[in-house]
N, C-alpha and C positions, 0 to 999 in steps of 0.2 A: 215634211209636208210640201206637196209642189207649189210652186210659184212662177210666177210669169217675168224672165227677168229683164232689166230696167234698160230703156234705151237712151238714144241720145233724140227721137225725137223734137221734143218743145227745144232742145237746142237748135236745131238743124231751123227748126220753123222763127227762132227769132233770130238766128243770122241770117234766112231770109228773106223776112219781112221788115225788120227793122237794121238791117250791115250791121250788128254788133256781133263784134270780133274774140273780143272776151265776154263770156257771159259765166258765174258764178251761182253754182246750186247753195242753196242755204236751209238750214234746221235747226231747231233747236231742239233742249233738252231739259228739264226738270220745268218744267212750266206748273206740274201737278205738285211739286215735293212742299214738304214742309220747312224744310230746312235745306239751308246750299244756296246758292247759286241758278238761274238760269242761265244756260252756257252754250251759246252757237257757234256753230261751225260755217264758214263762208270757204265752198271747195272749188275749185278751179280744173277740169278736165280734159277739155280737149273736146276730140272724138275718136279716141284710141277705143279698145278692145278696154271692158273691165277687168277688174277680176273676177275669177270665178266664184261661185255664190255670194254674190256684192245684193245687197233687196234690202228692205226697212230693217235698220236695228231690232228692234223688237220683235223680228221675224229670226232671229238667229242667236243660237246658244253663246253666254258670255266666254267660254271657250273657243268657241269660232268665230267671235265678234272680237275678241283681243286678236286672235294671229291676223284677222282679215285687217285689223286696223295698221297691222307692223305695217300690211302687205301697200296699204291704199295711200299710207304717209310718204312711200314711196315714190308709189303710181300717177298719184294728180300733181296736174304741173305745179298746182297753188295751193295753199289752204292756212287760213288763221283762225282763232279763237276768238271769240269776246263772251265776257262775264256781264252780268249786273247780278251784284252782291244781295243782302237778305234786306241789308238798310235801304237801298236802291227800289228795290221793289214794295216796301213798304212807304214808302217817300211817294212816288211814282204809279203804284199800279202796275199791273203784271201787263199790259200793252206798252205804256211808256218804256216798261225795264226791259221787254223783249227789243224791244225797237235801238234802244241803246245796246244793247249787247250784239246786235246785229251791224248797228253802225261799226263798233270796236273792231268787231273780224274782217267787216269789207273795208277799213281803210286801213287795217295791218297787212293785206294785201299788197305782197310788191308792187302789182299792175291794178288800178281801179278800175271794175270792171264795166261794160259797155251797160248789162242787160244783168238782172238778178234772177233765178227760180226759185220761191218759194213757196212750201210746203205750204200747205192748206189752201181756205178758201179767203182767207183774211192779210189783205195786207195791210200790214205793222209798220211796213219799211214809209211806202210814201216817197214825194217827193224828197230828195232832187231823184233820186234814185228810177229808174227802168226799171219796173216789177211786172212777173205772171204769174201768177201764183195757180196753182195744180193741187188738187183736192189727191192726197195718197200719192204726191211728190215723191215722197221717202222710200213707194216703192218701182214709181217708172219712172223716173226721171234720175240715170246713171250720178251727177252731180249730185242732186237733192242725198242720194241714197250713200254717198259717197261721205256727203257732209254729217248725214245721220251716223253712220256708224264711228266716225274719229269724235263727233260731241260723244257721244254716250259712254265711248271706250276713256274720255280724258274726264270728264265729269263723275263717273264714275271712283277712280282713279282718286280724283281729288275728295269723295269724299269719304273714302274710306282710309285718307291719311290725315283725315280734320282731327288734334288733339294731341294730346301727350298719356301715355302709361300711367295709367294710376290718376287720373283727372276724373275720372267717372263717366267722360265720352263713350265707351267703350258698352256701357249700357243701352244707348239709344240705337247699336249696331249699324251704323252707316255704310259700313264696310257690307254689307249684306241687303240694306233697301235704301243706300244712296238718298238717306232723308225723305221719301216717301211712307205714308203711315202703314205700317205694316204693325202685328199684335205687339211686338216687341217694342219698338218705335211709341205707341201708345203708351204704353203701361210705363216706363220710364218718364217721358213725358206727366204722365200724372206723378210719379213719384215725384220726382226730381225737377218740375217745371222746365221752361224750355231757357237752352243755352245760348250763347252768341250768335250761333250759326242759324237760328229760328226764323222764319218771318212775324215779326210779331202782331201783324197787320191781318192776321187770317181768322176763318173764326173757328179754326178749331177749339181757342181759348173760349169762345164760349160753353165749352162743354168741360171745359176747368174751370171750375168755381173759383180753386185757392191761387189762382194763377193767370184770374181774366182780369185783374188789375194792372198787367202788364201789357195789355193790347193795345197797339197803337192805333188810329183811326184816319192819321191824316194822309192829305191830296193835295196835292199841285192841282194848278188849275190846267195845264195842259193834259197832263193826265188823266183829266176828269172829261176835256172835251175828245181826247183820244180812245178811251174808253167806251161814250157813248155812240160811238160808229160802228163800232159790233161786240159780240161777246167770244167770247176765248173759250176751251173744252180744253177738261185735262187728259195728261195721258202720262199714263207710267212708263 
């Protein structure tokens, strides 16, 4: 399918508008899943040449989406990871956990960066931080789209190696929906209720009877005021 592919503009326009010298595209990943991790990528580019077919993750087959990831871990001058875990986000709220897992990646950054791009219309990040945030980031904004595909390709990755042989993991198929609810993912889930790696704060457990005893319910209070400043959409 054609695509329009991703430039260095919003960089070019906040190192002219604002002199910031390093500026970092950021995304995340699993915001929607049931289980895992939320996992962003903070990528550091340049204004080099991409690679060739570089555009939103979820625009490109997980066979082209792994080689392109050997090719980009390469290519961008910078890039770190950060997590918030399943307890994190059930503590917290999926704003507060995105927000933390964002901070994790931009200050395991060698160089902290001047100016952030983030993906959508919502920002998470906040002060102290320099934020723009770009609706469909992940697929114009080279960085943004940069950082999409190394989260997806390592998030992934981690959670199809969640477990041991013969644990029973191996039913909820992670390795195949990366802890998002697919038929499979379901129906284990009812059998077997959900495992370590679950959010247990979600309401899918409201549609487990033998297994909504396990839902957690609480909030921080920051979370609570960081939440009510917009709302979040998911995406696989």
């Amino acid at each position: 399918m054609p695509y329009e592919a991703p430039t260095h503009a919003v960089e070019r326009s906040l190192r002219a508008t604002t002199g910031a010298k390093v500026v970092a595209g950021v995304d995340e990943v699993g915001r929607g899943a049931w289980a895992g991790p939320v996992t962003v990528c903070a990528a550091v580019t340049g204004l080099r040449r991409p690679p060739e077919g570089l555009t939103d993750s979820k625009l490109i087959t997980p066979k082209r989406r792994d080689k392109l990831a050997v090719v980009l871990e390469d290519w961008v001058t910078a890039h770190a990871l950060g997590h918030a875990t399943p307890e994190e986000i059930d503590e917290l709220g999926m704003t507060a956990a995105l927000r933390l897992a964002a901070v994790r990646a931009l200050e395991a950054l060698p160089v902290r960066p001047d100016a952030v791009i983030l993906d959508g219309k919502h920002d998470y990040l906040g002060s102290p931080w320099r934020v723009r945030t770009v609706i469909k980031g992940d697929q114009s904004c080279v960085a943004v789209a940069a950082a999409s595909v190394i989260a997806k390709v390592w998030r992934d990755r981690m959670m199809a190696g969640l477990g041991e042989p013969g644990d029973g993991l191996e039913d909820f198929a992670f390795g195949a929906n990366a802890g998002y609810p697919s038929p499979v993912h379901r129906a284990a889930l009812e059998e077997r209720g959900p495992t370590a790696y679950h959010r247990l704060s979600w309401s899918y457990l409201d549609a487990l009877p033998q297994w909504r005893h396990l839902k957690k319910v609480r909030r921080s209070e920051e979370s609570l005021e960081l939440e009510n400043g917009g709302q979040l959409g998911f995406e696989f």
